[in-house]
C-alpha positions as CSV (number, residue, x, y, z in Angstrom):
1,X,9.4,-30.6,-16.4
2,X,12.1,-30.9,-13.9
3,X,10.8,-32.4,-10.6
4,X,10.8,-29.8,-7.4
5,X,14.1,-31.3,-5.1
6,X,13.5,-28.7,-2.8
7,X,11.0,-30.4,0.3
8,X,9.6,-27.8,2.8
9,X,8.1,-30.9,4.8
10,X,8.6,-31.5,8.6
11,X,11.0,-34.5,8.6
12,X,11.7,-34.9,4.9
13,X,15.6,-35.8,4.8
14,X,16.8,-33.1,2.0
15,X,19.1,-33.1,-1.3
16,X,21.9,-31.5,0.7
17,X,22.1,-31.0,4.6
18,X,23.5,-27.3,5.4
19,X,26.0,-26.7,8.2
20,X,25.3,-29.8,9.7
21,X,28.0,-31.9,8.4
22,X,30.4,-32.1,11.8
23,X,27.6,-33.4,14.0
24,X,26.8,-35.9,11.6
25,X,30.0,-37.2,11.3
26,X,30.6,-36.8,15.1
27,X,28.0,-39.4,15.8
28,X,28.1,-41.7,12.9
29,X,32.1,-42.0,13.7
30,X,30.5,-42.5,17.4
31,X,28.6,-45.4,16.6
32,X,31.8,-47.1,14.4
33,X,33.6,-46.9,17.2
34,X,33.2,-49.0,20.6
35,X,30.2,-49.0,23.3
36,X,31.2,-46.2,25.5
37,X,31.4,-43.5,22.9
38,X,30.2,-39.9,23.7
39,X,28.7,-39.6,20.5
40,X,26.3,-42.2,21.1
41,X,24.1,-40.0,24.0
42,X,23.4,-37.0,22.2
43,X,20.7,-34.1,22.2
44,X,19.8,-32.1,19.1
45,X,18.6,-28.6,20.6
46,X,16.8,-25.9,18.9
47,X,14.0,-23.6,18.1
48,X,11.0,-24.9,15.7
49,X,12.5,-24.9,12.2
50,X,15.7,-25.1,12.9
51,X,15.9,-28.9,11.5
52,X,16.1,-31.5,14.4
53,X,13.7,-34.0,13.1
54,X,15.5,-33.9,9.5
55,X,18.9,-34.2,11.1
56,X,17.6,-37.1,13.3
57,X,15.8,-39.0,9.9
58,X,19.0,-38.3,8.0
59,X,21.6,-39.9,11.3
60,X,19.1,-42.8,11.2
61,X,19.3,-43.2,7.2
62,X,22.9,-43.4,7.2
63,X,23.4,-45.5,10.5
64,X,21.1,-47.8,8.6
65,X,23.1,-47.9,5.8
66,X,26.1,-49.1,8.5
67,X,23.8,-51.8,9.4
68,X,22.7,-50.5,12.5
69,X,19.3,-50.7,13.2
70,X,17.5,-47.5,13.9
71,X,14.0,-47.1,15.5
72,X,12.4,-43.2,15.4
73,X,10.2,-42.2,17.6
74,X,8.4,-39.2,18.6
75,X,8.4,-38.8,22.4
76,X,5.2,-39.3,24.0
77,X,2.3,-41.9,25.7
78,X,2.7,-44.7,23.3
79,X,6.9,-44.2,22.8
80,X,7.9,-47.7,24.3
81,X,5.5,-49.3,22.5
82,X,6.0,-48.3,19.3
83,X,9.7,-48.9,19.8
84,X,8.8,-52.5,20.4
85,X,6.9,-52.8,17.5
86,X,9.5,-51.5,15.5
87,X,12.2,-53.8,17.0
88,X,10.0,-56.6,16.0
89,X,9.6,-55.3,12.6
90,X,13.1,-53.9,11.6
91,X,15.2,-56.4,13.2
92,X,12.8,-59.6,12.1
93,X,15.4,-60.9,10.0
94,X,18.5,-61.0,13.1
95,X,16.2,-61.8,15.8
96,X,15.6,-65.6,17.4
97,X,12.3,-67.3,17.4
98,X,11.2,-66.9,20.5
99,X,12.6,-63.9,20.9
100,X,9.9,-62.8,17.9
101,X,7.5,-65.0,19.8
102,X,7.6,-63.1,22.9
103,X,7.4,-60.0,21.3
104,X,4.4,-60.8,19.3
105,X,2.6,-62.1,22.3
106,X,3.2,-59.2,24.5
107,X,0.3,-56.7,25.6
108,X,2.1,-53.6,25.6
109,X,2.1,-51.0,28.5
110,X,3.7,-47.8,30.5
111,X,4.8,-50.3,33.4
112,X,5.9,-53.2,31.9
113,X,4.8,-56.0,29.4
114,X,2.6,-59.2,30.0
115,X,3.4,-62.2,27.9
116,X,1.0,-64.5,27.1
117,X,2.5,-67.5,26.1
118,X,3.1,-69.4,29.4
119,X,1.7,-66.1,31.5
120,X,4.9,-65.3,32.0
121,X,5.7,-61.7,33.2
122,X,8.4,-59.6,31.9
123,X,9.8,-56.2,31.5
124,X,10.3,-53.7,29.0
125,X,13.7,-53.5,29.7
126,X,14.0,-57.4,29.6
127,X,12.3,-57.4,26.2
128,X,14.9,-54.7,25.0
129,X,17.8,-56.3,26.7
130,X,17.1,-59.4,24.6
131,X,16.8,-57.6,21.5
132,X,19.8,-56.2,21.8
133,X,21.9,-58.9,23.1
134,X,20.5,-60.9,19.7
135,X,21.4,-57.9,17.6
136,X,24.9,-57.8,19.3
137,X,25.2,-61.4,18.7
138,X,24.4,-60.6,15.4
139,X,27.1,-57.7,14.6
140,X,24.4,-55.6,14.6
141,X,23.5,-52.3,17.0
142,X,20.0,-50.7,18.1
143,X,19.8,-46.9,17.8
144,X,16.9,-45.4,18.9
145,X,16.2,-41.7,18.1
146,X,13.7,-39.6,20.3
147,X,11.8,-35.8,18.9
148,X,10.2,-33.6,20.9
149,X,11.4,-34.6,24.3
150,X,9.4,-33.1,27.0
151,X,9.4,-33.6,30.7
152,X,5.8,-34.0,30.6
153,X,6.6,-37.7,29.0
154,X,7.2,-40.1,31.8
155,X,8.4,-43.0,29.1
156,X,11.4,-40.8,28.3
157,X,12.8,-41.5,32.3
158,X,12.4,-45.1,31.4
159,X,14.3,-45.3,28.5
160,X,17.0,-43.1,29.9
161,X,17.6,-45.5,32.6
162,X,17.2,-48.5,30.8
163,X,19.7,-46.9,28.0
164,X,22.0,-46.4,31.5
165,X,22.0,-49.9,32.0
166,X,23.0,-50.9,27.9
167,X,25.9,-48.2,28.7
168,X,27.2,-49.8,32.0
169,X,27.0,-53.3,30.1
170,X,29.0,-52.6,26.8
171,X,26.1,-52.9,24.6
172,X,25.8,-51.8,21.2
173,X,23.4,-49.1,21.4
174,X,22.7,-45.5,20.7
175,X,20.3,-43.0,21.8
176,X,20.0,-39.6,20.2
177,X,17.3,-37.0,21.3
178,X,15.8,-33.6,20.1
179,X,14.0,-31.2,21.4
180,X,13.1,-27.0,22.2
181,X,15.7,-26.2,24.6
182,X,13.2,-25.0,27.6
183,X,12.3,-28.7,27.4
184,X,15.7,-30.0,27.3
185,X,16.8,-27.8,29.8
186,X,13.5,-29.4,32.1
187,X,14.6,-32.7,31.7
188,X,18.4,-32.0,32.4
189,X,17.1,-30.6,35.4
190,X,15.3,-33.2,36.7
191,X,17.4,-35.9,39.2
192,X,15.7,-38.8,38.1
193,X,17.3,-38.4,34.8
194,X,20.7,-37.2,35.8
195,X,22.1,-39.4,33.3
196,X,21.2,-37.6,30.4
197,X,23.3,-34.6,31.9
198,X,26.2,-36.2,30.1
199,X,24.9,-36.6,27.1
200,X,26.6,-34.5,24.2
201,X,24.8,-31.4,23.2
202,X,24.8,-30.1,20.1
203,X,23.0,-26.3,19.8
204,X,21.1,-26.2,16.5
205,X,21.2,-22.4,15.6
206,X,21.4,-20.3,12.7
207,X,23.6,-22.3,9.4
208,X,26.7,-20.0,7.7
209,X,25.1,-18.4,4.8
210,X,28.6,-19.7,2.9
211,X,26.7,-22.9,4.0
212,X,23.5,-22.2,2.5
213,X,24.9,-21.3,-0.5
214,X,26.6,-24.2,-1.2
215,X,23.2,-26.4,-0.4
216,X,21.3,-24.3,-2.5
217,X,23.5,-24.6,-5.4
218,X,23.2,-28.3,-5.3
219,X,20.0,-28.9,-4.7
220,X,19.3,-27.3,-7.4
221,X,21.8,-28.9,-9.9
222,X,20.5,-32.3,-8.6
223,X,17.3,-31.6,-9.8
224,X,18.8,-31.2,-13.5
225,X,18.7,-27.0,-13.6
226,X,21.2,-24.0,-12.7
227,X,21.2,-20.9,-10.4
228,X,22.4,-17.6,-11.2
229,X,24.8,-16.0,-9.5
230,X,22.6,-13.0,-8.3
231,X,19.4,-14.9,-7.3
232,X,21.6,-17.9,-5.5
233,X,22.9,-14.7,-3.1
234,X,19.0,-13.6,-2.7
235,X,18.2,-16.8,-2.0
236,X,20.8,-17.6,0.4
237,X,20.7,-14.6,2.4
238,X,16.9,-14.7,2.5
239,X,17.0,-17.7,4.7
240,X,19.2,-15.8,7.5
241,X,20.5,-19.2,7.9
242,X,16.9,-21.0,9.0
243,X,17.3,-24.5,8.0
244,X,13.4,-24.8,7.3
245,X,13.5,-21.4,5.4
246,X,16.7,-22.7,2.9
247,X,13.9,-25.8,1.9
248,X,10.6,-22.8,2.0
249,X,12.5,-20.6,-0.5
250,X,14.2,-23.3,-3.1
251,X,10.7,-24.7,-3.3
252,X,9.1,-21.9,-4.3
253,X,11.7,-20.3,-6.6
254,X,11.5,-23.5,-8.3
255,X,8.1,-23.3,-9.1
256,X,7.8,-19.9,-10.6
257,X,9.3,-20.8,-14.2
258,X,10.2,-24.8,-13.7
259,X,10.3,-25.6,-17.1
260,X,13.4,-22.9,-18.0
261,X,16.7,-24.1,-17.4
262,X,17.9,-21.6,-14.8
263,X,16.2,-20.3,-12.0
264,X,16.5,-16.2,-12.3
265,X,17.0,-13.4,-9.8
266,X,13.0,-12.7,-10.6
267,X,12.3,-16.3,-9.7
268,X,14.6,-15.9,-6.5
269,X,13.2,-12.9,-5.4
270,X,9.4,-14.4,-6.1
271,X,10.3,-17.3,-4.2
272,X,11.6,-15.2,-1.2
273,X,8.4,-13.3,-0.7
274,X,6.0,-17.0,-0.7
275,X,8.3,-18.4,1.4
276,X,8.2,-15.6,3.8
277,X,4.4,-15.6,4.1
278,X,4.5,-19.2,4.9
279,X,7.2,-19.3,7.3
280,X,5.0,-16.8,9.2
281,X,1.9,-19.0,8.9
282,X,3.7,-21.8,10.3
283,X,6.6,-20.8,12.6
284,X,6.2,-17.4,13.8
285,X,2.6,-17.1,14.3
286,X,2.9,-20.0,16.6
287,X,6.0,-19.4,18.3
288,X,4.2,-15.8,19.0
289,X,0.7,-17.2,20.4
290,X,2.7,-19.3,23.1
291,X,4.0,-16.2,24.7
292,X,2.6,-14.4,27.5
293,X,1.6,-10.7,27.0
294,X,4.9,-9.4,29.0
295,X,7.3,-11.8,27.0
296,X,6.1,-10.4,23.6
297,X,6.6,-6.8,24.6
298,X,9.8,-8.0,25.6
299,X,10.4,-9.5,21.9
300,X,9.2,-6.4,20.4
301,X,11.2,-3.7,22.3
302,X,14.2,-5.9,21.0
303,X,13.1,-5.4,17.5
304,X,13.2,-1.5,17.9
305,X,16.8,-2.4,18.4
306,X,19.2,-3.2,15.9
307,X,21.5,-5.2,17.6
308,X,22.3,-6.4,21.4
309,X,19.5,-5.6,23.7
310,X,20.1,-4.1,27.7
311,X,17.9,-6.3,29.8
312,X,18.2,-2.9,32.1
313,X,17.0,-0.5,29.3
314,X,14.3,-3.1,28.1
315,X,12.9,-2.5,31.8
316,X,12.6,0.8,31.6
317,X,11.4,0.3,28.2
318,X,8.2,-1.4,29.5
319,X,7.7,0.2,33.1
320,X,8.6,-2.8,34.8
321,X,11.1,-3.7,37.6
322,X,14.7,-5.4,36.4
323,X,13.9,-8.6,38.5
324,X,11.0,-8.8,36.0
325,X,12.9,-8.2,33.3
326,X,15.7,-11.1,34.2
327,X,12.7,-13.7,34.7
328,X,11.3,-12.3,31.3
329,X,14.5,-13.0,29.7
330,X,15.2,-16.4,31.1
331,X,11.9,-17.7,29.6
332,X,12.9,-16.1,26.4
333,X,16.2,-17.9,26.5
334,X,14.4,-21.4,27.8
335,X,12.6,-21.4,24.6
336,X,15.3,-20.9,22.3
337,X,14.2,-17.2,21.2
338,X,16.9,-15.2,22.1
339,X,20.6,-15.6,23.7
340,X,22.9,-14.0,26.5
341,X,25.3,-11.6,25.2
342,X,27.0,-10.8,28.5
343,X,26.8,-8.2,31.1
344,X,23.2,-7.8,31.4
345,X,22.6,-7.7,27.2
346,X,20.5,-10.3,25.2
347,X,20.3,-10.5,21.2
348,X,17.8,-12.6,18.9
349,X,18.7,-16.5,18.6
350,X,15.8,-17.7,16.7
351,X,16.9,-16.7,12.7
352,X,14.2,-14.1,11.5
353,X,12.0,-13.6,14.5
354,X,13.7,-10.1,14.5
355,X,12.2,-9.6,11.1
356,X,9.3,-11.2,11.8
357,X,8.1,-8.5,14.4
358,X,9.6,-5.8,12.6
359,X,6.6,-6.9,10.2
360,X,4.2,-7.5,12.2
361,X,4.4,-4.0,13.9
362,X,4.0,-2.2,11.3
């Protein structure tokens, strides 16, 4: 029996990457080029499932394989510690003695770091200068990549102005961030971060069926079977370009028959109604439950509507005045759930929400 290739996992880096290819490139070519680049302050921005931490593992994978070294890190608490604890690890091989003897005697904290050999006091951003000026030395760069940014996490201001000063001094470094865009657009906001306001952008919405298609298709034939022709359009146009739905549905139309040698239009359409329970279960259900009473009516008056949404009509809609509705509309927008259309009209962002609602009225 064929092993399943298709991995509906938070993070897992999969066989293909759909409609992602120009962003990858743009910052991979960002970190072959000079300090300086663009490319190497970046923010991934989308909804859940839209496939920031799999674009961030796969960046990582291949700057790796262009012998950078790449710590990943989930933004939080503990964030500068563990990204000293995989410095020490990672870059063991290019880094100095004492350099590894002041990291492994450090006692690691929000503020700063206390060495313990010769109760010395130092910095985190002294520790991480030294790294990096080792790893320079050493032909080598440091990229460190950041999920689920929030402005909650005071750690993130410090390693945006520390990553400031790495800029200013030419050093071979990268940072690349992800996270929902009401918390991206928090921390953009925020003037003790300012730097971060020129960071590249890159909007992380729905993926060209043509796209999924083509990722489909070779997923599967990696995994040693074929597709036909009418399930890989099921399939495909099932997903409504979600990045986490392509990996949901080629799992389970995998499974329904996986020792035949090509996956039918009955497996396809199988897979499309398993995957569709659980992207409820873990997407939709959630992204739902965070809302406030007003915001979901708001969703679900949409959904009576085919298309593009008046913010004006949605008022009227739901007995409330059009200063409500606005407000209503930029939350909406904050979390990545739906998008401007101009002149007052709004239409769903977040791939299958639409559909998701549609279900869950009836």
């Amino acid at each position: 029996m064929n092993k399943n290739p298709f991995k509906p996992t938070f993070g897992s880096i999969p066989v293909a990457m759909a409609g992602r290819e120009t962003i990858i490139h743009d910052i991979l070519e960002g970190l072959d080029n000079a300090p300086g680049d663009p490319n190497r302050a970046s923010i991934l921005i989308g909804a859940r499932g839209t496939g920031k931490t799999v674009l961030l593992a796969s960046i990582a994978e291949k700057a790796q394989e262009q012998g950078w070294i790449s710590i990943n890190v989930t933004s939080g608490p503990g964030m500068l510690d563990e990204i000293i604890v995989q410095a020490r690890s990672k870059a063991a091989h290019l880094l100095s003695t004492e350099t590894k003897v002041h990291l492994s005697g450090i006692q690691l904290g929000t503020f700063g770091i206390t060495l313990e050999r010769n109760a010395l006091q130092s910095t985190w951003r002294e520790e991480m200068t030294r790294i990096v000026r080792e790893l320079n030395e050493q032909g080598t760069g440091l990229l460190i990549t950041v999920d689920e940014i929030s402005p909650q996490h005071e750690q993130l201001r410090l390693l945006a102005d520390v990553f400031q000063h790495f800029v200013r001094e030419r050093r071979d470094t990268a940072l690349l961030l992800a996270g929902l865009p009401g918390n991206v657009s928090l921390i953009l906001r925020d003037d003790t971060i300012s730097f971060l306001r020129r960071a590249f952008q890159h909007q992380l919405g729905a993926i060209d069926i043509n796209d999924v298609s083509y990722a489909i298709q070779l997923t599967v034939e990696a995994g040693g079977r074929k597709i036909a022709g009418d399930a890989l359009d099921i399939a495909a146009e099932s997903t409504g370009g979600f990045a986490f739905m392509i990996q949901l549905v080629g799992y389970h139309m995998w499974r329904q028959h996986p020792d035949l040698m090509q996956i039918t239009k009955e497996d396809a359409q199988a897979g499309v109604r398993y995957a569709s329970r659980d992207l409820d279960k873990m997407i939709f259900d959630t992204v739902v439950r965070e809302l406030t009473t007003r915001e979901e009516e708001f969703l679900l008056a949409m959904a009576k509507n085919k298309g593009v949404s008046s913010v004006r009509e949605l008022a009227g809609q739901l007995g409330i005045e059009p200063n409500n509705a606005s407000q209503i509309r930029r939350r909406l927008i904050a979390r990545g759930l739906i998008a401007d259309h101009g002149r007052g009209k709004v239409v769903f962002d977040m791939p299958l929400l639409r559909e998701y609602l549609l279900r869950e009225m009836d």
